[in-house]
LUMKOLMI-460823 format. One record per residue (C-alpha): chain; x, y, z. Coordinates in Angstrom, 2 decimals, always signed. Example, Ala and Ser with C-alpha at 12.3 -4.5 7.8 and 13.67 -1.06 7.14 Angstrom:
! residues 2
> unit; u; v; w
> A; +12.30; -4.50; +7.80
> A; +13.67; -1.06; +7.14
//
This chain:
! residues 321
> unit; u; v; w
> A; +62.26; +134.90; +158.59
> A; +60.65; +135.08; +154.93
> A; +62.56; +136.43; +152.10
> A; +60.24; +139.72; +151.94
> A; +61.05; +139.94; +155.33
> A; +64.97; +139.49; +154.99
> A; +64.72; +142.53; +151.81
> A; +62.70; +145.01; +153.50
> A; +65.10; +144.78; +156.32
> A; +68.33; +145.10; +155.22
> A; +68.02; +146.87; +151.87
> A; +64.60; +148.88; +152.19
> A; +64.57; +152.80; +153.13
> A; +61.15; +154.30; +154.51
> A; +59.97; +157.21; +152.86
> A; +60.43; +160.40; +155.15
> A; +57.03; +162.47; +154.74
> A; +57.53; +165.95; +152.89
> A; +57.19; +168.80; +154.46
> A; +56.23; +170.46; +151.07
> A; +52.92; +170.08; +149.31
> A; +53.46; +168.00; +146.55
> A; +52.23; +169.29; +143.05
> A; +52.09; +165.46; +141.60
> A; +49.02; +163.47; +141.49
> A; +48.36; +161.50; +144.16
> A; +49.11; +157.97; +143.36
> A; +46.25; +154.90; +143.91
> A; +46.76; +152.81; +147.43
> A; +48.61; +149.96; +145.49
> A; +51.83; +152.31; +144.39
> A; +52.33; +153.91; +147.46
> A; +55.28; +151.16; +148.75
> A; +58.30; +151.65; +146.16
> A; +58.72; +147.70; +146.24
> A; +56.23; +144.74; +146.17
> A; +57.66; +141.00; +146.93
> A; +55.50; +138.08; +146.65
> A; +57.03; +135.12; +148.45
> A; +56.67; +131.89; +147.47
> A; +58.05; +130.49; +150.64
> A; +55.14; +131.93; +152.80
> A; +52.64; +129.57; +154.60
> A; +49.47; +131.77; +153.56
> A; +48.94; +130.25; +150.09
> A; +45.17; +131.48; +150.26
> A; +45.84; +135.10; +151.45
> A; +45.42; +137.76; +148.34
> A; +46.97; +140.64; +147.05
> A; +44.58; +143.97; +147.62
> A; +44.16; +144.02; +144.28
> A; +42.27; +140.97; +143.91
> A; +45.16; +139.00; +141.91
> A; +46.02; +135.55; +143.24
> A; +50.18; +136.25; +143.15
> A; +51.48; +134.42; +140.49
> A; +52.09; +137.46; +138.55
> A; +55.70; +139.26; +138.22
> A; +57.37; +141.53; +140.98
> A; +56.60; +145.33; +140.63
> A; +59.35; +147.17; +141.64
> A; +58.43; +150.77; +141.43
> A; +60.87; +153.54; +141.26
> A; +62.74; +155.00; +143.46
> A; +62.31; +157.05; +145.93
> A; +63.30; +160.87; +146.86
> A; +65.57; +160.01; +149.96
> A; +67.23; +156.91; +148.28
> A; +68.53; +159.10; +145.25
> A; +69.34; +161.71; +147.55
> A; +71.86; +159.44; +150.22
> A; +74.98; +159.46; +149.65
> A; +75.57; +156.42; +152.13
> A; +76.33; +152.90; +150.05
> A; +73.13; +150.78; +151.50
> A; +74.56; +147.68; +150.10
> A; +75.80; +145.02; +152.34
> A; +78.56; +142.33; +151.51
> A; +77.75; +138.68; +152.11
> A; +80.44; +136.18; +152.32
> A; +84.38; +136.92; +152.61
> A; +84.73; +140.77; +152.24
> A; +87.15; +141.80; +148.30
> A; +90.61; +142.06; +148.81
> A; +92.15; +145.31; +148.98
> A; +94.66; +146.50; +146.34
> A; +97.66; +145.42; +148.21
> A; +96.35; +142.41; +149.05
> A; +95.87; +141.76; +145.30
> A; +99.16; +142.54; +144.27
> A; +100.84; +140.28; +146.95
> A; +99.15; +137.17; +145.78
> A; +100.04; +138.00; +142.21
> A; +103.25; +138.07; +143.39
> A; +103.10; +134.43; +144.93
> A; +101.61; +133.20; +141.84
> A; +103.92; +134.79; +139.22
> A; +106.84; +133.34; +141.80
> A; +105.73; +129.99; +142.05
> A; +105.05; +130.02; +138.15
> A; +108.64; +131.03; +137.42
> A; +110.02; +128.70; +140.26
> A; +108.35; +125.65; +138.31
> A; +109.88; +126.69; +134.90
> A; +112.85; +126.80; +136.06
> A; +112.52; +123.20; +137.90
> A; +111.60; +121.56; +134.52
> A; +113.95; +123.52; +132.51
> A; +116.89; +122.53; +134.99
> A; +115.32; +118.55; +134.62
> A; +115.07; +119.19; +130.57
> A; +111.24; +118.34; +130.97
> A; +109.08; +120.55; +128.87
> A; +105.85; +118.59; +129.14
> A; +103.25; +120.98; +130.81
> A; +102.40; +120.40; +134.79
> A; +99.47; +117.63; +135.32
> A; +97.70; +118.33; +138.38
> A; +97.06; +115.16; +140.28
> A; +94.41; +116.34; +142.50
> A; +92.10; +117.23; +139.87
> A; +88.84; +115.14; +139.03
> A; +90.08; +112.08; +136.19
> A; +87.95; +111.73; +133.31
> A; +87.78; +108.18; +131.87
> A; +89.81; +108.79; +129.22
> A; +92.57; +110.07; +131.54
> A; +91.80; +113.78; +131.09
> A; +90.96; +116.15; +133.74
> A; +87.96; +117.84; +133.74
> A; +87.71; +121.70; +133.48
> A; +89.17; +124.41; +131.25
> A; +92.60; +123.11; +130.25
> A; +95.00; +123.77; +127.28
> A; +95.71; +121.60; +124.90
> A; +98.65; +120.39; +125.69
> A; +97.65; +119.53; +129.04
> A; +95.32; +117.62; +127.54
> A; +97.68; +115.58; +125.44
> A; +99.95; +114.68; +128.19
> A; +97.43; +113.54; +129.92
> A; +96.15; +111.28; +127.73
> A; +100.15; +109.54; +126.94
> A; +100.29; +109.69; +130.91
> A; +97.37; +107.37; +130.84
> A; +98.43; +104.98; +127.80
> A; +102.02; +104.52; +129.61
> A; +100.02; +103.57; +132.60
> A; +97.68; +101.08; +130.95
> A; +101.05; +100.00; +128.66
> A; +103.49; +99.72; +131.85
> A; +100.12; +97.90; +134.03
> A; +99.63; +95.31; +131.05
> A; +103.58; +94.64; +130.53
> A; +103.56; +93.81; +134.90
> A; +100.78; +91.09; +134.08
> A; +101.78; +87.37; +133.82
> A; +101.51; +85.14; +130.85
> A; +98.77; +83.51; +131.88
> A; +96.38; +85.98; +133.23
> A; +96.95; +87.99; +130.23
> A; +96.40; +85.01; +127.52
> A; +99.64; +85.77; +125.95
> A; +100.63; +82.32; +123.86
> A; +97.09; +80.38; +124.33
> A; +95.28; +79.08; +121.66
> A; +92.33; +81.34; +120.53
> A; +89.02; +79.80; +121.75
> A; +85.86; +80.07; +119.04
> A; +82.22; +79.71; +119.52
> A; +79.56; +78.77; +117.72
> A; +76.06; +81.00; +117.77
> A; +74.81; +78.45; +120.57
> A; +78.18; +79.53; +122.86
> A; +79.73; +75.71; +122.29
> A; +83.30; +75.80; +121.94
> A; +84.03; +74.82; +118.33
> A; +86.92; +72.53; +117.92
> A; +89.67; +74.09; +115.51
> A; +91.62; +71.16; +114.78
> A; +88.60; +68.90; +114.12
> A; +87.23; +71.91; +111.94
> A; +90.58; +72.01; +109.71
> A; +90.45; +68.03; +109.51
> A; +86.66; +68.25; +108.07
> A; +87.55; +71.30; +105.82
> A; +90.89; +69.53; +104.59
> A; +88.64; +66.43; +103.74
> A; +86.15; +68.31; +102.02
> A; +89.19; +69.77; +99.35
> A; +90.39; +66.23; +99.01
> A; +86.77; +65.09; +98.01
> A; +85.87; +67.50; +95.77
> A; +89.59; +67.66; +94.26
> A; +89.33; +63.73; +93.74
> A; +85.92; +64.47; +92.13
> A; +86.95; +66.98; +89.67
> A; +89.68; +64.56; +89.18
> A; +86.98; +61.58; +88.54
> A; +84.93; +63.74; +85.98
> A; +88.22; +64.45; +83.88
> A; +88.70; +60.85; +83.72
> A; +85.70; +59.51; +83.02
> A; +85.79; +62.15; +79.99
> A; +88.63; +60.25; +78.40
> A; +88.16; +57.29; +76.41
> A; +88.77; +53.32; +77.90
> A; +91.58; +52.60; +75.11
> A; +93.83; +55.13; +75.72
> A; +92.99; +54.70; +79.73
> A; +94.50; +51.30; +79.09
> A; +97.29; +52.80; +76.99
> A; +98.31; +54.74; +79.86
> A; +98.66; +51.91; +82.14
> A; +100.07; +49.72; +79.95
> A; +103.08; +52.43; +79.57
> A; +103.42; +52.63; +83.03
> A; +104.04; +49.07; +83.79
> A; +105.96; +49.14; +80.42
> A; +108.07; +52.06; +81.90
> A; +108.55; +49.61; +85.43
> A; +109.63; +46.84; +83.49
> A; +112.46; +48.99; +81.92
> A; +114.26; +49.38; +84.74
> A; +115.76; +46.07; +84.60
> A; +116.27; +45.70; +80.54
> A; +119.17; +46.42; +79.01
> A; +120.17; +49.39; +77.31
> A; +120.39; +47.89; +73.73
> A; +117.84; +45.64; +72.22
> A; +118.89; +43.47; +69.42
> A; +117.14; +41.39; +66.70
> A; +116.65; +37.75; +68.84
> A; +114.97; +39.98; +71.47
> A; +112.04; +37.71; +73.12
> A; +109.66; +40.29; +74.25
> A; +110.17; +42.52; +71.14
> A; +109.41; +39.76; +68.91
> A; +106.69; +38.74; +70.71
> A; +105.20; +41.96; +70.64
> A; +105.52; +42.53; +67.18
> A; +103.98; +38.80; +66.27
> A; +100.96; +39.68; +68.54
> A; +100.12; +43.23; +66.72
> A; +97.37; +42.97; +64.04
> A; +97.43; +44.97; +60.73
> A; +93.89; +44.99; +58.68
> A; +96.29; +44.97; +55.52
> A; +98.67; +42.05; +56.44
> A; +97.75; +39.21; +53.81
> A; +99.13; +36.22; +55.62
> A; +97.01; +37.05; +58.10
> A; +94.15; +34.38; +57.08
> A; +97.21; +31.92; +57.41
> A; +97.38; +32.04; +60.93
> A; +96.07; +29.14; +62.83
> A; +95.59; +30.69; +66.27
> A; +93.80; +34.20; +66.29
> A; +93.14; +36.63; +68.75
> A; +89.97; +36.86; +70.74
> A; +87.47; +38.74; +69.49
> A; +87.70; +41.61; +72.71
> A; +88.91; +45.15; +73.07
> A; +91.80; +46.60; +75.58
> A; +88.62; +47.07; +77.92
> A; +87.65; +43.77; +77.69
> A; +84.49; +44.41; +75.89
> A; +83.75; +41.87; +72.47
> A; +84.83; +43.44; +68.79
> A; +83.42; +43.20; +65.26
> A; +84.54; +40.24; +63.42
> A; +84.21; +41.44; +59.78
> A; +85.69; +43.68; +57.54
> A; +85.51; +47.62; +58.26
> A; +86.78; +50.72; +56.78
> A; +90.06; +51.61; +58.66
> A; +90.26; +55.20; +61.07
> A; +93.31; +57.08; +61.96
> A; +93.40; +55.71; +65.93
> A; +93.11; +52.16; +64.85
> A; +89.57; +51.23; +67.02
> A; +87.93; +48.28; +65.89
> A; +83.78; +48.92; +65.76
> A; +82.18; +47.15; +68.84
> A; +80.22; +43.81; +68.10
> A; +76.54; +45.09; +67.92
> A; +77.69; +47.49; +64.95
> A; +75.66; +46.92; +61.59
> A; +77.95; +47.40; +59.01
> A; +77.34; +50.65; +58.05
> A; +79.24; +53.75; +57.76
> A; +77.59; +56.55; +59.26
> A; +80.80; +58.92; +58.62
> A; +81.00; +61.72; +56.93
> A; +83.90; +60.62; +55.03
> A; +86.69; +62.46; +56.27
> A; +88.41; +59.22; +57.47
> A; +88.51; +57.94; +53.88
> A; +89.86; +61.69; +53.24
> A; +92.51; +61.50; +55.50
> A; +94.32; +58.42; +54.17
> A; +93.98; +59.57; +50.64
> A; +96.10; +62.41; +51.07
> A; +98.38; +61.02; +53.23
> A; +99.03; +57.93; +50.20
> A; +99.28; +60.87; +47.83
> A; +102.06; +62.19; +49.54
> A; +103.54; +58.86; +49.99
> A; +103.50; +58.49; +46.34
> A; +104.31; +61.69; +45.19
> A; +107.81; +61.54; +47.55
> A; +108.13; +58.18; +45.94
> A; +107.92; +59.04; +42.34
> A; +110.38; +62.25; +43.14
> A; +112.95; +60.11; +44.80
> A; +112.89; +57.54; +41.22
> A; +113.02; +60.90; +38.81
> A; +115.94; +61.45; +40.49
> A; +117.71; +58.42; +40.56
> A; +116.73; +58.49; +36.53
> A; +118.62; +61.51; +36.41
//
């Protein structure tokens, strides 16, 4: 049966014919049926309306008719389970208002005032259920479902859940990159470059006082087995002072056995006379003679014997006094 079929059977009326002469103009052959139903379902895709249109267009529904607005029997026919009554109605509000108050009173006698979860209802993956729900439903829901994933992860064993093994790494390539041989290459890198730096600051300081250094140091070995006082027949303190060189000591062209003619570093020195300095270096042997300074070494020691002589001459007014 065809939905224009199903209509005109159960809710179409047929017009009674009137025994009166009607008045109104007579209306054209295509409004004469009060409704007009093209079905889509029907097998007769080429048949056409009488009016020459193809049936694509909208449903006319035309108005209605004498005898339908003059029943007073309800046409209408209920499909499906028929409306409860009033009673009816009533007694299952009852039920539910009942059961309601019976489960408040359960979780107020257990002191649990988290809202009812309903079980049955379709999960969500975040552990809410779907449909229309209040908010706090919602919320328990959600800790229901993060004690379940906290309780499932605190049953697992050490070793399927990792805890206490070593973090594996990977390169771009997905090799496994070696930690330990990563920190040895990254601890001998700082080493490097720290013994670099430590390189460049040295080779900024001069060979002499290099040699000073390490001449203290084996100096400061050594004094672990002297003695705490050192008199005048001292051997290594005499020997020290007979070995040291002063440009101004005039017995000095006396000596029979000089020293060689090389510096601390081993390189050769100057032979003749030069203008003394404040540190006491000797000009190497390729040096010319000539002063190229600006005089501020000659400077230097002129003030200084100044104030020698000046502290002298005060000391002997003094004693004149």
């Amino acid at each position: 049966m065809s939905l224009a079929d199903y209509l005109a059977e159960n809710y179409l009326t047929a017009d009674a014919k009137s025994e009166k002469k009607s008045k109104k103009r007579k209306t054209k052959d295509g409004a004469k049926f009060g409704l007009i139903i093209a079905d889509d379902d029907a097998s007769g895709w080429g048949t056409k309306s009488p009016d020459g249109d193809d049936g694509d267009g909208p449903l006319h529904v035309g108005s209605t008719t004498a005898e339908f607005r003059k029943t007073k029997k309800n046409n209408w026919q209920t499909i499906g389970a028929p409306a409860p009554s009033s009673a009816e109605q009533a007694a299952a509000d009852a039920i539910i208002a009942s059961a309601a108050a019976e489960s408040s009173a359960h979780n107020a006698a257990n002191g649990d005032d988290a809202p009812v979860v309903d079980d049955t209802a379709r999960t969500m993956e975040s552990g809410a259920h779907a449909g229309l729900q209040s908010a706090d439903q919602v919320t328990a829901q959600l800790e229901r479902k993060q004690e379940e994933e906290r309780r499932r992860f605190l049953a697992q064993s050490a070793e399927s859940s990792g805890h206490g093994k070593e973090t594996i790494y990977r390169d771009a390539s997905g090799r496994i990159i070696n930690i330990a041989m990563k920190r040895a290459e990254a601890r001998k890198k700082a080493e490097e470059e720290a013994l670099a730096v430590a390189q460049a600051l040295e080779a900024q300081k001069g060979d002499v006082q290099r040699v000073d250094r390490e001449r203290r140091k084996a100096e400061l070995k050594e004094a672990k087995f002297m003695t705490v006082a050192r008199y005048a027949d001292d051997v290594d303190m005499n020997k020290e002072l007979k070995e040291k060189a002063r440009w101004n000591d005039p017995a000095t062209q006396f000596l029979t056995t000089k020293k060689g003619g090389k510096s601390l570093s081993g390189k050769p020195l100057y032979g003749g006379n030069f203008m003394p300095n404040r540190h006491g270096i000797r000009p190497g042997h390729r040096w010319d003679g000539v002063d190229r300074g600006n005089g501020f070494e000659k400077e230097w020691f002129g003030a200084r014997n100044r104030r020698k002589d000046l502290r002298e001459l005060e000391y002997a007014w003094q004693m004149d006094e």
